[in-house]
N, C-alpha and C positions, 0 to 999 in steps of 0.2 A: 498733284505733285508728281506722282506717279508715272504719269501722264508724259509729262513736261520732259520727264527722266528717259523714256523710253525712245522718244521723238529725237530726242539730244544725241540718243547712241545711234540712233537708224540714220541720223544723218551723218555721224561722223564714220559708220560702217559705210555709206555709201559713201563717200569721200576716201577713203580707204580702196575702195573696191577700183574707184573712177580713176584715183591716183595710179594705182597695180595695175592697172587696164591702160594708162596709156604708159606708164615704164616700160613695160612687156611690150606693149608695138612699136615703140622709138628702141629699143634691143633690135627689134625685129626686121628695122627698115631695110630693106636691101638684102637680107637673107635667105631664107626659107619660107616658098610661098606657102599659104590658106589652101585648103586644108593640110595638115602637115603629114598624114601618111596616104594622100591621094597619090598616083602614080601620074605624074607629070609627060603630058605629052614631047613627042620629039619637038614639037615647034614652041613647048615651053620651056624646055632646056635648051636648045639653039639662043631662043630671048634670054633668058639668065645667061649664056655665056658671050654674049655679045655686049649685055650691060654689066659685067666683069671684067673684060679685054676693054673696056670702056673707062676703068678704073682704077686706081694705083694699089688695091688691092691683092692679097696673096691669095692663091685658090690653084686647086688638083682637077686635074683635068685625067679622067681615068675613061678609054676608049677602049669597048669591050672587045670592036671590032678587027682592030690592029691589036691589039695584046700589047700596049703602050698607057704610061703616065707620064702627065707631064705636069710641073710647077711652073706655076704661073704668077706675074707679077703684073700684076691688067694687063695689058695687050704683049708684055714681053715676056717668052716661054724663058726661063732659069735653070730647069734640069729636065730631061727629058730619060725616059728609062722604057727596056723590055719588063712587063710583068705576064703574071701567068693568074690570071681569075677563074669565076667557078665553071665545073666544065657542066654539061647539057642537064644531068640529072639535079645537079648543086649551083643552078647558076647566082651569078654575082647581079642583084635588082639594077636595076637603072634609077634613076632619080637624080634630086636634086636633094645635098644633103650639109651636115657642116663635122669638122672633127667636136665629138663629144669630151673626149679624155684621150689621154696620152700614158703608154705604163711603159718603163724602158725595156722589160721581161715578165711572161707572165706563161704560166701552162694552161693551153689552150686545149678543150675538153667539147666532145661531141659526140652523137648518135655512135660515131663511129669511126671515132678520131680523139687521140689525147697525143698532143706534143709540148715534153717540157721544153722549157727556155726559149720559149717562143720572142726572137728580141723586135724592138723598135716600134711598138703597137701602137697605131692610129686609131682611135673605133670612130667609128659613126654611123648612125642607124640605128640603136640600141644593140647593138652587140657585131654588127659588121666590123671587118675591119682589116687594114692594107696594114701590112706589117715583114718583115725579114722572113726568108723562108731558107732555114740552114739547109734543109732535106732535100730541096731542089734542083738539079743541076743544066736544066736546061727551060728556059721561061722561054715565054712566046705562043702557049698553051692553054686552053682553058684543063688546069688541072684540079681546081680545091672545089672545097665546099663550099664556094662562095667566098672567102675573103679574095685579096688581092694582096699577091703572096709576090716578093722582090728579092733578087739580090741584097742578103747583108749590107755590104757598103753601101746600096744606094736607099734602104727602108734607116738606114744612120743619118743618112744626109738628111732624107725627109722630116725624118722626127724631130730632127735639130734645128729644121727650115722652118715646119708646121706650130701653129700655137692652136688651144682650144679655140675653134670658133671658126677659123680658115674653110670657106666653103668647097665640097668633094663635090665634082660632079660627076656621077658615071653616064654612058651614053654609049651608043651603038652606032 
């Protein structure tokens, strides 16, 4: 009887498991590829942003190159801005990524950096994050530690534009 009892749970754990296993990749379809903190070649992000401009999807297009982000609506750019990301020592990753969470204000704290009322905060990456930058007056710089730091008004408009989930691509 025992027996019977044990067999009864391992298959309904495996059905459980099989179930969670295919939620989690129909979540997944079309977002963030295998492995998820592999460092995505240019010709894999070129491919993701091609089958996004491809799609009626909302998604950030953040060019480390020009010191520009842009919203995107599949193939039609929505707002276009100067930002200023990480400069050589702190730079800002490249990848393919999606917004995690959304805080409208929050102090932002580091090695060698704490700025309160940090507003309009994007993260993604586990703790990257494109956000207003009040201290800044002149973008178009690789200045921070890594985040992707905007004009007030337009890190407003983003946060109001952006939902959890909207895929960030950074790129060179």
């Amino acid at each position: 009887m025992q027996h019977h009892h044990l067999h009864k749970r391992l298959r309904w754990l495996g059905t459980v498991l099989i179930s969670t296993t295919l939620t989690l990749t129909a979540l997944n379809i079309g977002s963030i590829p295998e492995p998820l903190f592999a460092q995505p070649s240019q010709e894999q992000i070129s491919q993701r942003i091609a089958v996004l401009k491809n799609s009626s999807q909302r998604w950030i297009e953040i060019n480390l190159s020009t010191q520009r982000l842009i919203a995107w609506e599949g193939g039609q750019s929505v707002y276009a801005v100067i930002i200023s990301t990480g400069k050589p020592a702190t730079p800002t990753r490249p990848g393919i990524f999606a917004i995690q969470d959304k805080q409208p204000s929050a102090r932002l704290r580091g090695s060698n950096f704490d700025v309160p009322d940090v507003p309009f905060i994007l993260y993604y990456d586990g703790g990257s994050a494109i956000h207003g930058a009040y201290w800044v007056n002149r973008f178009g710089q690789p200045v921070s530690h890594g985040s992707i730091y905007m004009a007030v008004n337009h890190a407003r408009w983003l946060y109001n534009w952006a939902y959890v989930g909207v895929p960030a691509i950074v790129h060179h």
